[in-house]
N, C-alpha and C positions, 0 to 999 in steps of 0.2 A: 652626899647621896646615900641612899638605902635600897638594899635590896626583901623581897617581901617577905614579911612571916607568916601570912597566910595564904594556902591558894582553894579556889574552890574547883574541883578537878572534875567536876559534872554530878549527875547523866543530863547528857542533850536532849531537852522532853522534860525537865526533873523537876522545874519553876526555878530554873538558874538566872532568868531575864527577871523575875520576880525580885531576887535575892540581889538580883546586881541594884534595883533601883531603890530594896531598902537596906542596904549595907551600905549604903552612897549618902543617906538620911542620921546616920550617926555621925554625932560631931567628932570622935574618937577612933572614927576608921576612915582611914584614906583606900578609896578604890580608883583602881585605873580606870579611869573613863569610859573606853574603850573596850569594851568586852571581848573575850578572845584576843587575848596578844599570842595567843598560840606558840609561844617561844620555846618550848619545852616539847613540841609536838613535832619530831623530828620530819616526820611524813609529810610535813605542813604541804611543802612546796609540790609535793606530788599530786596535793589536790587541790595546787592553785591558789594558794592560802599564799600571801607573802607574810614576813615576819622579821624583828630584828635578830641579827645574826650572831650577835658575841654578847656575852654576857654584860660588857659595859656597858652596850647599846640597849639591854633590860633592865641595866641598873639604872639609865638615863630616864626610863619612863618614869619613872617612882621621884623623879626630882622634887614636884611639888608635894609631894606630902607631909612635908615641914613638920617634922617631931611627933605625927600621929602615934599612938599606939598598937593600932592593927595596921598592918600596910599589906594589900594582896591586890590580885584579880584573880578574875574568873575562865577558866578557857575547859569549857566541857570536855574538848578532845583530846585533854591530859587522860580521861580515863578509859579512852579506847585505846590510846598509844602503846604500843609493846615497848617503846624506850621513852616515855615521858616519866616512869616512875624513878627509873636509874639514875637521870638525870638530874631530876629532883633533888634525889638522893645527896648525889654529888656537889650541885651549884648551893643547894639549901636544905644542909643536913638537919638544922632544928625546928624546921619548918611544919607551922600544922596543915591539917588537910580537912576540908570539908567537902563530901560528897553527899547529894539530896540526890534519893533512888526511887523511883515511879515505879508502880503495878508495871512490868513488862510488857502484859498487853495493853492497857492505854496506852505506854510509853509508845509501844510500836505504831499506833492508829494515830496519835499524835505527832509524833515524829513524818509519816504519809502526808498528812495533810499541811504542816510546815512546808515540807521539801514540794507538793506542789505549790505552793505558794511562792517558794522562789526561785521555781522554774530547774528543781533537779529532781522533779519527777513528773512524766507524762504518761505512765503508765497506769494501770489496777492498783488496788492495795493486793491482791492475791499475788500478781507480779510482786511487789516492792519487799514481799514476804517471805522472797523464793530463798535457799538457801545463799548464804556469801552476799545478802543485798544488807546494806545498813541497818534499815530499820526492822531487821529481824536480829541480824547479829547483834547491834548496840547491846539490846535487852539481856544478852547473856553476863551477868555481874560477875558472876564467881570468880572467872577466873582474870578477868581483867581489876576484880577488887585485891586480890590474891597477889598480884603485883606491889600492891602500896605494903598489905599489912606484910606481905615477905620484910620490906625496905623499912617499916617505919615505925615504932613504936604505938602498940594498941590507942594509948591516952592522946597520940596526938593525931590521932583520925575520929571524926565527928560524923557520924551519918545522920542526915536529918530525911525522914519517909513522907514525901511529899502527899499521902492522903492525910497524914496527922497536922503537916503544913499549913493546909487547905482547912481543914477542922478547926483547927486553935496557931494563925498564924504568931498571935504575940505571945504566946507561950513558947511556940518554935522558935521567934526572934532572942525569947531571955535567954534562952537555951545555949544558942548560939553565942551571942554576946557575950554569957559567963565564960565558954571555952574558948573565944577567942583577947577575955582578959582585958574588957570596956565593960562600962555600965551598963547593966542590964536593965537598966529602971528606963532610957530614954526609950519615947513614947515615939511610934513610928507610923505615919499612916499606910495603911495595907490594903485601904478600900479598893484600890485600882490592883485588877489582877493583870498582871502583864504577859503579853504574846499568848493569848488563848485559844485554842483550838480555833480554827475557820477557815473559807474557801471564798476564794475569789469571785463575786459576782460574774466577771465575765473573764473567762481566760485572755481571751483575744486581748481588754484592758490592762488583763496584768501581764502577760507578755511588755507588753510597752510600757508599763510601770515600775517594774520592779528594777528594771538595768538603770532607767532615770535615777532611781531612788537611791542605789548603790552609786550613781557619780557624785549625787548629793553627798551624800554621806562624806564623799573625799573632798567636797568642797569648803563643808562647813566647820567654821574657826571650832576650835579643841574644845572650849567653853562649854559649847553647847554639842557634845559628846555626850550619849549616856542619859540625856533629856529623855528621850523617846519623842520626841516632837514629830519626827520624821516617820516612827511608825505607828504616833496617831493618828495622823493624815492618811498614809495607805490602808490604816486601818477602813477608814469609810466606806474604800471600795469593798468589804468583803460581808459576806452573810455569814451566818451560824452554823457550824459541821453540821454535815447529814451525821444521823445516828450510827454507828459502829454494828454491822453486821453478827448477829448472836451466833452463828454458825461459825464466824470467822472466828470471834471474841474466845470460843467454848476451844477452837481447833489449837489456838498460840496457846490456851494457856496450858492443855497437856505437853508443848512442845518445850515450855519455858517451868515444867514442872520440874525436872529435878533438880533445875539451876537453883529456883526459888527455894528450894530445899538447903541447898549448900547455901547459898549465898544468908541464907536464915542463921545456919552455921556458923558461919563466918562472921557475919555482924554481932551474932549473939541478941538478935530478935528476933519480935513473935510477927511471924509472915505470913500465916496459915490464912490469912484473911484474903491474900492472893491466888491462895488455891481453890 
């Protein structure tokens, strides 16, 4: 058994469901099926999150990856965690990091319309905005990136900007590939963008849908883990996001303005385009 040499440590919002389904498409990276094994995310259980508990029981997930060259998952809430980087640190000191980081205000208006989707938000987006709510604080990078590069070696954190993603996804994929030391030549299809922005037809349906969906999910054999099968199908119930409010859009981004500063700092890229 092996334990992982890569992880991807978010942002939740950042096209991490994306990257989970074409890091899974290289024959030379074993991904955990299973997205979010949250095992590093000490908090896990405080928000109901179950997770394996000793590091054998983390090393045991990674059994089948038989000889791979990259071996990781992906678990977003490694990069909100105030002890996910420690830990890290600790269990997998040579360990690289890949975090994809979204415009803060899309992240935020995307991240709303997720979370009502699966029923852990019934409120406004000007509510889910308020200070101390997720999808306000998620977006502040600095100081929650400020964690890793304390811990970790500049060259073995990758940040990949999910609008440049979105523009030239197989450039973003060589990219990745070269740093995570597989071939960067295998060809990936990208046509399917994964978990996009949308809203449920009918609440009332998703109410009753979405808890179904989550038993499935524990029912069905490991195999078809990671498919998305499960959320092509709920897919059908939803329609297209309403447009993002310019009032609201114009109000986050002075809020998210000197983060995006620092955090431009910090990466040692060119951000201005968020401002």
């Amino acid at each position: 058994m092996t334990l992982p040499n890569f992880l991807v440590i978010g942002v939740a919002k950042g096209g991490t469901t994306s990257l989970h389904h074409y890091l899974r498409a290289h024959p030379d990276i074993y991904l955990y099926p299973d997205k979010e094994t949250n095992f590093f995310w000490t908090e896990a259980r405080e928000h109901g999150r179950r997770t394996v508990q000793t590091l054998a029981e983390y090393e045991a997930l990674f059994a089948d990856a038989k000889g791979r060259r990259a071996i990781g998952e992906i678990s977003p809430q490694y990069m909100n965690s105030v002890t996910a980087a420690e830990r890290i640190q600790r269990d997998l000191p040579d360990v690289k990091l890949v975090v994809s980081l979204r415009n803060p205000v899309e992240r935020a208006w995307s991240d709303y319309l997720g979370r009502v989707r699966i029923l852990r938000e019934h409120g406004s987006f000007e509510d889910a905005i308020l200070p101390g709510r997720p999808c306000l604080e998620w977006g502040f990078y600095a100081p929650r990136l400020k964690r890793y590069y304390d811990r970790f070696p500049r060259e073995r954190i990758h940040v990949i900007l999910h609008d440049e993603f979105t523009a030239d996804p197989h450039g973003t994929l060589r990219a990745l590939f070269e740093f995570l030391g597989v071939d960067p030549g295998v060809p990936v299809d990208v046509t399917t963008r994964h978990n996009a922005a949308a809203v449920p037809r009918s609440r009332m349906l998703n109410r009753v849908l979405w808890p179904a969906v989550v038993t499935a999910q524990k029912l069905v054999p490991r195999r078809f883990h990671g498919t998305g099968v499960l959320a092509a199908i709920l897919a059908t119930t939803y329609r297209r996001a309403p447009v993002f409010p310019e009032r609201l859009r114009a109000a986050l981004r002075e809020r998210y303005r000197d983060d995006i500063i620092e955090t431009a700092q910090l990466i040692r890229r060119d951000l201005s385009r968020w401002l």
